[in-house]
N, C-alpha and C positions, 0 to 999 in steps of 0.2 A: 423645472428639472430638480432634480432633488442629487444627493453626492452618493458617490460607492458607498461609502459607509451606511450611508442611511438606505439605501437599496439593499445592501445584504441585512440591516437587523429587520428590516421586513420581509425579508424573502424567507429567514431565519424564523421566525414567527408563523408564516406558515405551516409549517411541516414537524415531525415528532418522529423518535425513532419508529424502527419498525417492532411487532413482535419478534417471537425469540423462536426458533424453533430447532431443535434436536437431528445431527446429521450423524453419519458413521466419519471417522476420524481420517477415510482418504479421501474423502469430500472437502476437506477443513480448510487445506492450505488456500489463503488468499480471504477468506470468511473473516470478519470477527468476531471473533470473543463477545457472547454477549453476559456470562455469570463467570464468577468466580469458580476455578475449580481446584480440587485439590489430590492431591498425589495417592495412589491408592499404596503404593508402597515403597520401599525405600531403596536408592540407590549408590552405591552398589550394597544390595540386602546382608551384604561380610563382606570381611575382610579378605581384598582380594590382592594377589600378586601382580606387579604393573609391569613388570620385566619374567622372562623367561630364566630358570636360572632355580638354588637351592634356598629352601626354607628350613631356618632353623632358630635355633632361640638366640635373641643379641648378645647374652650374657658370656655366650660359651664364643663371641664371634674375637677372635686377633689371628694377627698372621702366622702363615704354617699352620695350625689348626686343622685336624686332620678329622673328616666326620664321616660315617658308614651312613650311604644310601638304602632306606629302607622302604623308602615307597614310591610314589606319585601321583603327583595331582596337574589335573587339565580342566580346561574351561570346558564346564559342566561334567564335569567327574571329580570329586575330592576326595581327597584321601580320609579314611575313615580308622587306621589305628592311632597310635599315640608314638609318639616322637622323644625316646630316650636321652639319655646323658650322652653328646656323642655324636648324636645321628640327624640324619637329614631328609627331605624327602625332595626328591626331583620337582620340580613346579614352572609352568607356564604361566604364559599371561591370560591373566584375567580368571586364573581358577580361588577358587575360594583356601584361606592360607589355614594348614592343619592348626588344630586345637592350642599347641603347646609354643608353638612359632610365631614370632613376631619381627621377620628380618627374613630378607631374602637378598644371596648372595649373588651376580645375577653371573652367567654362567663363564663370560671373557676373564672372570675375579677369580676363576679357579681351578685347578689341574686334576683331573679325574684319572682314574686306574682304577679298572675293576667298579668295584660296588664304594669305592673311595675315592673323595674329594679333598683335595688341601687346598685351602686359601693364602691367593696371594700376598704379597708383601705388600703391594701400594694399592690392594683394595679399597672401592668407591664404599664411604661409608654411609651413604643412603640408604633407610632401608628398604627401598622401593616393594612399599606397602600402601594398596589405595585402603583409607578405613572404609566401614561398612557407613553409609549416609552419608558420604562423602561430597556428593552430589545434590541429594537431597535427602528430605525422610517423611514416609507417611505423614498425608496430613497439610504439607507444604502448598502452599498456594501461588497460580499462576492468576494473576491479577487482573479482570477485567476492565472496560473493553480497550481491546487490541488487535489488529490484524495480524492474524497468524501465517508465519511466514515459514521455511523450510523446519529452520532449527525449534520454531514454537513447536511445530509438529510430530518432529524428535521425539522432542520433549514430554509431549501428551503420550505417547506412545510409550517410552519409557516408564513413564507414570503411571500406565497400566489403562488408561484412559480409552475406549475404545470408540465414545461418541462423544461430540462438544455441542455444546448449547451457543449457538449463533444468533445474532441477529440477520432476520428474513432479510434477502436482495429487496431493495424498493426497482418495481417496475417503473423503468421510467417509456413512455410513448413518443416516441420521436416523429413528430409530422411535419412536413417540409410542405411549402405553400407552390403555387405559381405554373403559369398554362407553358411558363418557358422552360420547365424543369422535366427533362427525359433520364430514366435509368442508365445507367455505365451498360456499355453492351448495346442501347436501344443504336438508330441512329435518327439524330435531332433533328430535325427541320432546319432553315435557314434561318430559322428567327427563335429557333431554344439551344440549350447549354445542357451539360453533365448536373445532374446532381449530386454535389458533394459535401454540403454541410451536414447531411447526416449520416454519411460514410463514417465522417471523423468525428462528427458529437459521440456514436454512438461509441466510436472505439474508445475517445475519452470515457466514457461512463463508466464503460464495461471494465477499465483497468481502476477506477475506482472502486467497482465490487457489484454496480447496478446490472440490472436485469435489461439490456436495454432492447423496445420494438420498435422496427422500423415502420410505421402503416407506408401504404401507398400514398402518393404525392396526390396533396388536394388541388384541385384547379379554383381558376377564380371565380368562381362562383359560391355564391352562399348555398345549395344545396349541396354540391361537394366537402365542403367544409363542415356542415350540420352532419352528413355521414360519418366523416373523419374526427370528429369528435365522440361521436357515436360509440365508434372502433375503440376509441382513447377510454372511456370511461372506467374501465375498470381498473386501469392503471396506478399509480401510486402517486407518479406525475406527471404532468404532461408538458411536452416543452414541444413549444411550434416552432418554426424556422421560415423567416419572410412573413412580408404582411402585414408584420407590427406599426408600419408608420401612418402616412395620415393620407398616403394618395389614394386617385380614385380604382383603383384595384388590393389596395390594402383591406385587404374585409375580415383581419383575425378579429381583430378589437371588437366591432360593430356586431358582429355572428357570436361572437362568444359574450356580449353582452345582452344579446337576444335572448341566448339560450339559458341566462342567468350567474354571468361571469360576476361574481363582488371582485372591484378591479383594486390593489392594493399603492401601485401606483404604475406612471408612465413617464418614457422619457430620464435617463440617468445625464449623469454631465463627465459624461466620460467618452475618450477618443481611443478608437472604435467602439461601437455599441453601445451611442445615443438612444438609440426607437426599441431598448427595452420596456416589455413591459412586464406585468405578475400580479395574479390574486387567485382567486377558488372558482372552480365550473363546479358545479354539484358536489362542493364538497372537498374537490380534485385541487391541489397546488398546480397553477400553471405558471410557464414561465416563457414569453414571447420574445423570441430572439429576433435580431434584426438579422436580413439575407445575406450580405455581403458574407463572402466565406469567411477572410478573416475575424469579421464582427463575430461572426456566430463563436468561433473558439476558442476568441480570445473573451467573450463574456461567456461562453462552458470555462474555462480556468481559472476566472475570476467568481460565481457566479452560480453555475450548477454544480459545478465538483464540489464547492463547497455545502451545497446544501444535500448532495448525494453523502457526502459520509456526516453529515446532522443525521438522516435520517439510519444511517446504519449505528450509531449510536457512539460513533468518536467523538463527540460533543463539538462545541456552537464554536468555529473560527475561522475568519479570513484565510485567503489561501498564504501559506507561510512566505515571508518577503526575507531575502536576504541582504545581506549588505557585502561590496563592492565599490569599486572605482572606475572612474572615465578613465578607457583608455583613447576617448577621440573627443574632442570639443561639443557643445549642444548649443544651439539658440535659446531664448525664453520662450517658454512654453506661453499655452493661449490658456482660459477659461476653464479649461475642462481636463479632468486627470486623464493622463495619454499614458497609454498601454504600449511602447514601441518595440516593435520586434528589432530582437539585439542578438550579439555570440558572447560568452564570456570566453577571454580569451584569458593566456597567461599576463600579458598586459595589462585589463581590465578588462570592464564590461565598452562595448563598439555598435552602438547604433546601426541599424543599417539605414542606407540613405534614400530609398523609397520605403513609403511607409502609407502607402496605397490601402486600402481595405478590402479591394479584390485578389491580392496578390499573394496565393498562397504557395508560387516558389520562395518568395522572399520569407514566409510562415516556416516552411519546413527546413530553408536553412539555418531559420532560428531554435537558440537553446535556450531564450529566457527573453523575456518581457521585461524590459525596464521604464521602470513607474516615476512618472514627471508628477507631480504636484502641481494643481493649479496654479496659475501663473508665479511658475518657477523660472527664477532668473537665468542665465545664458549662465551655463556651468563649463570648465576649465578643466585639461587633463590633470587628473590626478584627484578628481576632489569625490566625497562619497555617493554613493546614489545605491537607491534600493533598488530589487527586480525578484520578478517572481520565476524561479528556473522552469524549463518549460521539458 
């Protein structure tokens, strides 16, 4: 068996971003950034009023000060004469601030009559003026790669940006093994189960940003398998579900080494999702998960999500670990790095106390995986411990 660490720089090694390909800008959100891009123009392009209220020049502004309204300006309309000794021009928000003004009285600051304004006595002396680049300015760059989220989007929009240059979703192929495995909806036999490990691998992928297909469920047989791979080929990766280990219906390994699997290794020393395995079918990055639900998930979070955004181009790293405190006592851990589903509470991070590898109520009322280190000693409330949030 070989450790996490050493299982992901080889799984890591596998695969390579995807290309880049060009989408219209309401396609983007959730995409990454695969090039740098930059701002076609500038924001706000002038000098614009931030309050509703009179623009006039600072020099002529103190109290009682008494100025004759001569125009108006609104967001996208500006006022287009000149602004004398005296005078003022009515202004909202966001309209662009006449030629000679640089101060804007905003409208609570002033007592109006007629085409006349007088400024109060305990006027805000801000001149609530946004300048023109304020924001940004032609040319400015939005830094690749990143996933683009609401406000990145804004942003490209603002910019004048109308398509981003993304890196391609990797297809990943989701194949679930086994003669016990019926569709949600079918009804099973007395001797098979729901298929759910690629309900939820795929929904993990897909919030990662992958393209993910589900094929039909291989049975055990090696020519179901040889189709199902078949199906996989075109894929970007392929990840099987069950099969991986060494019994006598376990046939991923054996079939995919038929068909010309270079296998890169097998078996991790980690608790759940030992009977990993991973290397290349024609080319293809595979990635053999073991069946147990929780195994399969908890090595997609440890595992695949990691190597889904390698390939979307966020670069090479473990899935991010936090730090944390016991808020319940632990035993010493065994051999193998233990993945346990936990809650973070405001107390700490709280084990839960079955920690079965079929049990995916116990999965789903967990919020984070907390990471035991091989034989890690019996740890005490209050002391630190990593977990990866779920």
């Amino acid at each position: 068996m070989i450790s996490v660490a050493e299982a992901l720089d080889q799984l890591f090694a596998l695969v390579a971003p995807m290309d880049i390909e060009t989408i219209p800008l309401r396609q983007a959100a959730g995409r990454v950034l695969a090039r740098d891009v930059t701002a076609a123009r500038t924001q706000p392009p002038f000098d614009a009023s931030s309050m509703d209220g009179y623009a006039l020049r600072r020099a002529e502004v103190e109290p009682d000060a008494m100025f004759k309204v001569v125009g108006e300006a609104a967001a996208g309309h500006s006022y287009q004469g000149r602004i004398g000794a005296g005078q003022c021009v009515r202004i909202f928000t966001g309209a662009p601030m006449p030629q000679e003004a640089d101060f804007v009285v905003i409208q609570e600051d002033v007592t109006r009559r007629g085409d006349v304004i007088t400024v109060n006595r305990d006027m805000d002396s801000k001149d609530n003026v946004r300048p023109a680049g304020g924001d940004f300015k032609a040319g400015d760059r939005i830094e690749a790669p990143r996933r683009l989220g609401p406000p990145d989007v804004a942003l490209l929009a603002a910019m004048n940006i109308a398509e981003a240059p993304v890196t391609r979703r990797p297809v990943v192929a989701i194949l679930a093994t086994g003669d016990e495995l019926v569709m949600p909806g079918e009804t099973p036999g007395p001797d098979q189960i729901i298929a759910s490990n690629s309900f939820g691998l795929a929904a993990q992928l897909q919030a990662e940003g992958a393209e993910a297909r589900m094929l039909p469920i291989a049975r055990d047989t090696a020519a179901s398998l040889k189709t199902a791979f078949e199906l996989a080929a075109s894929a970007d990766l392929i990840v099987t579900i069950g099969g991986a280990s060494v019994g006598d219906y376990d046939l991923v390994a054996p079939v995919a080494a038929e068909l010309g699997m270079e296998q890169s290794f097998y078996k991790v020393a980690m608790r759940p999702g030992k009977p990993l395995m991973a290397g290349r079918l024609d080319g293809v990055p595979m990635i053999g998960l073991p069946g147990n639900p929780v195994s399969a998930l908890v090595c997609g979070t440890v595992f695949v999500a990691p190597i889904v955004r390698a390939m979307l181009g966020l670069g090479i790293a473990p899935a991010a670990r936090l730090q944390t405190t016991l808020a319940a006592a632990l035993p010493p851990n065994g051999p193998r790095e233990h993945y346990m589903r936990a809650t973070v509470t405001p107390e700490g991070l709280r084990a839960f106390d079955r920690q079965d590898s079929s049990l995916l109520t116990v999965l789903a009322q967990a919020n984070a995986l907390l990471v035991r280190p091989p034989h890690d000693p019996a740890r005490a409330i209050g002391e630190p411990v990593a977990y990866l949030p779920l």
